[in-house]
C-alpha positions in Angstrom: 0.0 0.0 0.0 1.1 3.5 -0.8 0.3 6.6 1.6 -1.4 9.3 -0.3 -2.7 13.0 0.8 -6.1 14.7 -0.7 -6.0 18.5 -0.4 -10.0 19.7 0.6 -11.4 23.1 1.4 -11.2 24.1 4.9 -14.2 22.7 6.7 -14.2 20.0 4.4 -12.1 17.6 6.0 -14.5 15.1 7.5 -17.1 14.8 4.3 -13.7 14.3 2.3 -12.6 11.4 4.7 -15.8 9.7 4.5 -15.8 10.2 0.7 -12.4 8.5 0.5 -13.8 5.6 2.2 -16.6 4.9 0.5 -14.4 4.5 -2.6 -12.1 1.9 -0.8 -9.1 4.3 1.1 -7.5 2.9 4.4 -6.2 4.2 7.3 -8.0 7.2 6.3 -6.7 10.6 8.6 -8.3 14.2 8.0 -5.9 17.4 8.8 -6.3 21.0 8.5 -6.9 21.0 4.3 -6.7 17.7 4.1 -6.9 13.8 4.3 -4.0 11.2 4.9 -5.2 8.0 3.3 -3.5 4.6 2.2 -4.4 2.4 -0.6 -2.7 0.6 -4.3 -2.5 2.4 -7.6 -6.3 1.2 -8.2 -7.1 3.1 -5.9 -5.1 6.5 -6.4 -6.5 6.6 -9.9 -10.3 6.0 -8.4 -10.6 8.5 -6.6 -9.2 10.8 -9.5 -12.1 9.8 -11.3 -14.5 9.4 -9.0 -13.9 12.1 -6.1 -16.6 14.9 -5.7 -15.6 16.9 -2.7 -11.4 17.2 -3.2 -8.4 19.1 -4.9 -6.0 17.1 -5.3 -4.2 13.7 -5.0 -0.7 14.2 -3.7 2.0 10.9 -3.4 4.4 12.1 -0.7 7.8 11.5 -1.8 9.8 12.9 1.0 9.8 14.4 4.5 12.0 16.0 5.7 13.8 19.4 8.1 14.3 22.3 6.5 14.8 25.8 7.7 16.7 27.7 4.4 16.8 27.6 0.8 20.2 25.8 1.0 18.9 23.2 2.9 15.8 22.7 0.8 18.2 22.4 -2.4 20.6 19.8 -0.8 17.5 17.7 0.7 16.0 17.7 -2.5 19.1 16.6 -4.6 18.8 13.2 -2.1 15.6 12.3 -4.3 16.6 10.2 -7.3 14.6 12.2 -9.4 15.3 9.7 -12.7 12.8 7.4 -10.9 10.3 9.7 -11.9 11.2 11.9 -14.4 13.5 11.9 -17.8 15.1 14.8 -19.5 12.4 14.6 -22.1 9.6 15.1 -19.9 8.0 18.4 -18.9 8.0 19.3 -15.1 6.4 22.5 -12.7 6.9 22.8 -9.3 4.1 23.9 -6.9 4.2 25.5 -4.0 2.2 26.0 -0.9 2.9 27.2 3.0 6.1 28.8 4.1 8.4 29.6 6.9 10.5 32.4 8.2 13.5 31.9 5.6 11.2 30.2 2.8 8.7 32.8 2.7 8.0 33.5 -1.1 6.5 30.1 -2.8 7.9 31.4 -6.4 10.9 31.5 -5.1 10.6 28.1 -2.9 9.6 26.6 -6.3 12.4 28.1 -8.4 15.2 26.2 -5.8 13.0 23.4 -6.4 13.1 23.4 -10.2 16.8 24.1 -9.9 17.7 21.1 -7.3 15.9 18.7 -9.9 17.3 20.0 -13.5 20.6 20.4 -11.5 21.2 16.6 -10.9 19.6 16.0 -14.6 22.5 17.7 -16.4 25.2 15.8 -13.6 23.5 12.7 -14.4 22.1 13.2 -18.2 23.9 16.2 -19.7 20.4 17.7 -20.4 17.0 18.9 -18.2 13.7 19.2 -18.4 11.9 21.8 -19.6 9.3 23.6 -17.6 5.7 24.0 -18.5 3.5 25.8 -16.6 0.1 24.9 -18.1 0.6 21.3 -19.0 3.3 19.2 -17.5 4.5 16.0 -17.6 5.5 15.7 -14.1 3.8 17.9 -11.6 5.7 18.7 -8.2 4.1 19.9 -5.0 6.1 21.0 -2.2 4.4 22.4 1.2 6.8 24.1 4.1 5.1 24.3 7.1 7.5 25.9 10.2 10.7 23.9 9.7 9.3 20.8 8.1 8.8 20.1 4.2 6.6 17.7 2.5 7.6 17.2 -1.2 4.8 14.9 -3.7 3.9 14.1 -6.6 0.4 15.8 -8.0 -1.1 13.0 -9.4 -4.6 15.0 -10.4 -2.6 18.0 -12.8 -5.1 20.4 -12.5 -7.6 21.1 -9.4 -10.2 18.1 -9.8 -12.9 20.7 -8.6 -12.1 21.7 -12.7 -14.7 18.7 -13.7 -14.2 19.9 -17.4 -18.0 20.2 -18.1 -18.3 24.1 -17.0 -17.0 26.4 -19.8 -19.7 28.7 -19.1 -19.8 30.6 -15.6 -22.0 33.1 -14.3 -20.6 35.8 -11.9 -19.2 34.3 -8.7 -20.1 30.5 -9.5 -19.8 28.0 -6.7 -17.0 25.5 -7.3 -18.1 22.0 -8.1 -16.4 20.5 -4.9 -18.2 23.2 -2.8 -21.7 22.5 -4.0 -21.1 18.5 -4.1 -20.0 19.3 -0.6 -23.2 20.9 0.4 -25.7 18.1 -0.9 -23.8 15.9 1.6 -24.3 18.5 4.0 -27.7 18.4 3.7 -28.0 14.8 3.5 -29.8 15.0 0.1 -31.0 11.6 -0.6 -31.3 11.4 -4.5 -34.8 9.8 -3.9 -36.3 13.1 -3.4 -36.6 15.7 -5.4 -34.1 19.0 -5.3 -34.7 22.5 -6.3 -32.1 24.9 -6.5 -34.3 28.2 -7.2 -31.4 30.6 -7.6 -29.5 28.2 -9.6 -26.7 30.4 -12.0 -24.7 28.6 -14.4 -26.2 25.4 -12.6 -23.2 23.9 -10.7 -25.9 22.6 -7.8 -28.4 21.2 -10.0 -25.7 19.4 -12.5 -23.6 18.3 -9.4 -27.0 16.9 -8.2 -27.5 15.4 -11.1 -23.8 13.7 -11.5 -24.3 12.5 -8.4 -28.1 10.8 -8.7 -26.7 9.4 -11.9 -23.9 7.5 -10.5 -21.5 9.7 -12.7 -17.9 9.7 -12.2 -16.9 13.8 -12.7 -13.5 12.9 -13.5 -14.9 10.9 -17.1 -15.1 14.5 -18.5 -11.7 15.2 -17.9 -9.0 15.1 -20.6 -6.4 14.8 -18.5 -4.8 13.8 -15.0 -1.0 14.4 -13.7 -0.6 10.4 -13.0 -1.5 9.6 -16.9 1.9 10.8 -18.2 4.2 9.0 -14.9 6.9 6.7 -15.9 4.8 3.8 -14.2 1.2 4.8 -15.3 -1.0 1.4 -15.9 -2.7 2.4 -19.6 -4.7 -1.4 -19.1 -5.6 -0.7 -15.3 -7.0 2.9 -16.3 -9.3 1.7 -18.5 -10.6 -0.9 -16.8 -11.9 1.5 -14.4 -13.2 4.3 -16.8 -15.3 1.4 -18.7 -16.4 0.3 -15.0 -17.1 3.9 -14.2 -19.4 4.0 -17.5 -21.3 1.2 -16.8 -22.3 2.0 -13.5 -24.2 5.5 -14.7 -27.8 5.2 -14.0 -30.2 5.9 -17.0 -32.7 7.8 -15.0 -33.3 9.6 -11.8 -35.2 8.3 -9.2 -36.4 12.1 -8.5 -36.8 15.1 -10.5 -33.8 18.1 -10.2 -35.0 21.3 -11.1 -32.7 24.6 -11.2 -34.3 28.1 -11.7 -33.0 31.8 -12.2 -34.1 35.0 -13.2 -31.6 35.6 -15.4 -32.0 34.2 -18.8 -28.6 34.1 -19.9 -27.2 32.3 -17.1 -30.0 29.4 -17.9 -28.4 29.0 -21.4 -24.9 28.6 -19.4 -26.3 26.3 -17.4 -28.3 24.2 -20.5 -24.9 24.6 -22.2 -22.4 23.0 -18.7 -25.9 19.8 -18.3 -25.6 19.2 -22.0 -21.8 18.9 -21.9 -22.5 15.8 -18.8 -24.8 14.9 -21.5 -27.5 15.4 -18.3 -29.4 18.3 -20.0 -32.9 15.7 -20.3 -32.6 15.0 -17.2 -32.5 18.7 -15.3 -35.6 20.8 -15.5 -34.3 24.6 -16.0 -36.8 27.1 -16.0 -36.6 31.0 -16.2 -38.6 31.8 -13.0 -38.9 35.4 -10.9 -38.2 34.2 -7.0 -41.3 35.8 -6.5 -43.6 33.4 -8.6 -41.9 30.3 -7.7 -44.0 27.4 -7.3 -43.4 24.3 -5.4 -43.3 21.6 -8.5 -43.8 18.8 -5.4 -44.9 17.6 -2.5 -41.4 17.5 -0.7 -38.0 17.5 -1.6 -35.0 19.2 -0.7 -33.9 23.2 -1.3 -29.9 24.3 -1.8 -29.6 27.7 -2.8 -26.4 30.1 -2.9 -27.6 33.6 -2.8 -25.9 36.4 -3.2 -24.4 38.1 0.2 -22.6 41.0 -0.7 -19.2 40.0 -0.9 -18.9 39.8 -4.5 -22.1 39.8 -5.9 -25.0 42.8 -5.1 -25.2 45.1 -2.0 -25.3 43.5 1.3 -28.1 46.6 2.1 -30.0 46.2 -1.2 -30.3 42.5 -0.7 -32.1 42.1 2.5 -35.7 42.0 0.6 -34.2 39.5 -1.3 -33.8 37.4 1.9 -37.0 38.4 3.3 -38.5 37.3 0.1 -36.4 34.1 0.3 -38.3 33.4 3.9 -41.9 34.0 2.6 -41.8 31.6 -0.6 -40.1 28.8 1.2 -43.1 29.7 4.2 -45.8 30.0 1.8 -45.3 27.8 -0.6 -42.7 25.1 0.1 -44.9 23.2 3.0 -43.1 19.4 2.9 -40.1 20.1 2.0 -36.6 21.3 3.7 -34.2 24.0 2.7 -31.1 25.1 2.9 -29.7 28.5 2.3 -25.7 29.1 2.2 -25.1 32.6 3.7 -21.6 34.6 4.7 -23.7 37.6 6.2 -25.6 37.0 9.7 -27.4 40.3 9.2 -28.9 39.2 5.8 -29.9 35.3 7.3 -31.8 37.5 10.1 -34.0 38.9 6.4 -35.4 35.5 6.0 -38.0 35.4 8.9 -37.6 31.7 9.5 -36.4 30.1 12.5 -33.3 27.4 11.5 -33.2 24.0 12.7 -29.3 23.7 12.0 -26.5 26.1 11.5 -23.5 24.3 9.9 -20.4 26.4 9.2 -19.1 26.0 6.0 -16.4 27.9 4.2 -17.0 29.3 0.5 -13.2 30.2 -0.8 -11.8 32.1 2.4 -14.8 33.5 3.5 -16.5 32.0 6.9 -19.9 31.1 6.1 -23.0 29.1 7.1 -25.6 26.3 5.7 -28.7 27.5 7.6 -31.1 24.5 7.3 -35.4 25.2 7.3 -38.1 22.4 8.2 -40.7 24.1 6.4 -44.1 22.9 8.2 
């Protein structure tokens, strides 16, 4: 078994741990950003494709003291890096975190890069080049005090970057955000879900990916491990065709997503049809105001705005008062759930919350504020 380390959002950390056992990880440990878990190459490349609420996938290489940039240079040229990357690949380094000596990551990275390439030209007579964008080899290296942890990225790109969203309204929520919050609210794909404020549609789709028995990571083109020295081209395959056949054909419940904003629908039509899920989400252009409850019960996520980027906190508290008399008037049966980051404009909506979970939405400290609407 290897040890491996997902990078989550803050707050994140225990829906992330019980994600990564439910696909199979051992010896599973969350941290501060983060989850320590154990498991074979299988299983590294699972929960690439199949993870809903993480980052990254990091392989520790190396652990190891370091106070300086000398230090940091000499401790890396102890890695055989030939074991893991040739002259002819592409590499980046990556860094996060930082100390009192080590306290610019560009720089961090450049001694990095210059360790590695370094012992290439003793050892080959030529180095790597660097690419930024798309690289063979991606590097991650996280100071904390005195203490450095060098890995391997094996994801490339952020995994929250599903690959189905070119289209984004203003201040979308990322997709391992809103996965995130249908765990919070213990959405059981049996019941119907609304999101009435819906945007670009990352709750709805991520609702729908989810009902579906979707792996996000089939819409990805890429992944850091698919260009490693010892990437398994039979074993990865075998688990996308697995992934595939496990999809569900239909929904047990109806998703619906509604906005105001017409142009924002045809993003979201646009990110469902590239899941291939747009027959199966019902978007409709819909004033909060003349909402209608299209069942019985079901569950409500919205994400509206608060301020911070999107609106004036002080023009938005009718919103929220308006928020509190459709869910009271017309949403008898089901539950809701509104994700706020301003206490003043929760007070608008007039309703009396069951459960406050703290959440955090990028930096910013927020809260899931959960309704029984009798």
């Amino acid at each position: 078994m290897n040890n491996y380390f997902a990078t989550v959002a803050r707050g994140l950390e225990p829906i992330a741990a019980q994600e990564l056992e439910r696909l199979g990880a051992q010896e599973v440990r969350p941290e501060f950003t983060g989850v320590h878990f154990a498991g074979d190459k299988a299983l590294l490349y699972r929960v690439n494709l199949w993870a809903r609420t993480i980052f990254r996938v990091l392989v520790p290489l190396r652990e190891f003291y370091c106070s300086n940039a000398d230090m940091l240079y000499r401790e890396v040229q102890k890695i055989a890096w030939d074991d893991y990357l040739q002259p002819d690949n592409t590499l980046a380094v990556d860094c996060t975190g930082g100390n009192q000596k080590l306290n610019h990551t560009h720089f961090t990275a450049l001694q990095v890069k210059n360790a590695i390439v370094d012992q290439q030209r003793r050892q080959f007579g030529q180095r790597s080049s660097v690419d930024i964008e798309n690289p063979d080899v991606l590097i991650n290296v996280h100071i904390h005090q005195d203490r450095c942890i060098l890995s391997l990225d094996s994801s490339g790109t952020s995994l929250h970057r599903r690959g189905y969203r070119p289209a984004m309204g203003l201040a979308p929520l990322k997709e391992t955000l809103a996965a995130a919050l249908l765990d919070m609210a213990e959405w059981d794909a049996s019941l119907p879900f609304l999101d009435p404020m819906c945007g670009s549609g990352t709750l709805p789709i991520e609702a729908g990916l989810k009902a579906l028995n979707i792996a996000p990571g089939l819409f990805r083109q890429r992944f850091g491990f698919l260009s490693w020295s010892d990437f398994d081209e039979h074993l990865w395959q075998e688990l996308r065709e697995e992934a595939k056949n496990s999809q569900k054909l239909d929904l047990n419940a109806p998703i619906y997503g509604s906005d105001r904003d017409y142009d924002v629908l045809i993003q979201a039509r646009t990110n469902a049809e590239r899941c291939g899920i747009e027959n199966k989400i019902t978007f409709t252009l819909t004033e909060l105001s003349q909402l209608e409850a299209p069942q019985d019960c079901g569950v409500i996520i919205c994400n509206p705005p608060y301020g911070e980027r999107l609106g004036d906190a002080r023009e938005l508290g009718d919103l929220y008062k308006m928020l509190g008399d459709v869910f009271k008037q017309t949403f008898k049966g089901w539950t809701a759930f509104i994700l706020t980051g301003n206490k003043e404009l929760a007070k608008k909506v007039g309703l009396k919350a069951s459960r406050r979970i703290p959440v955090y939405n990028g930096s910013l400290a927020c809260t899931l504020l959960k309704y029984e609407l009798y």
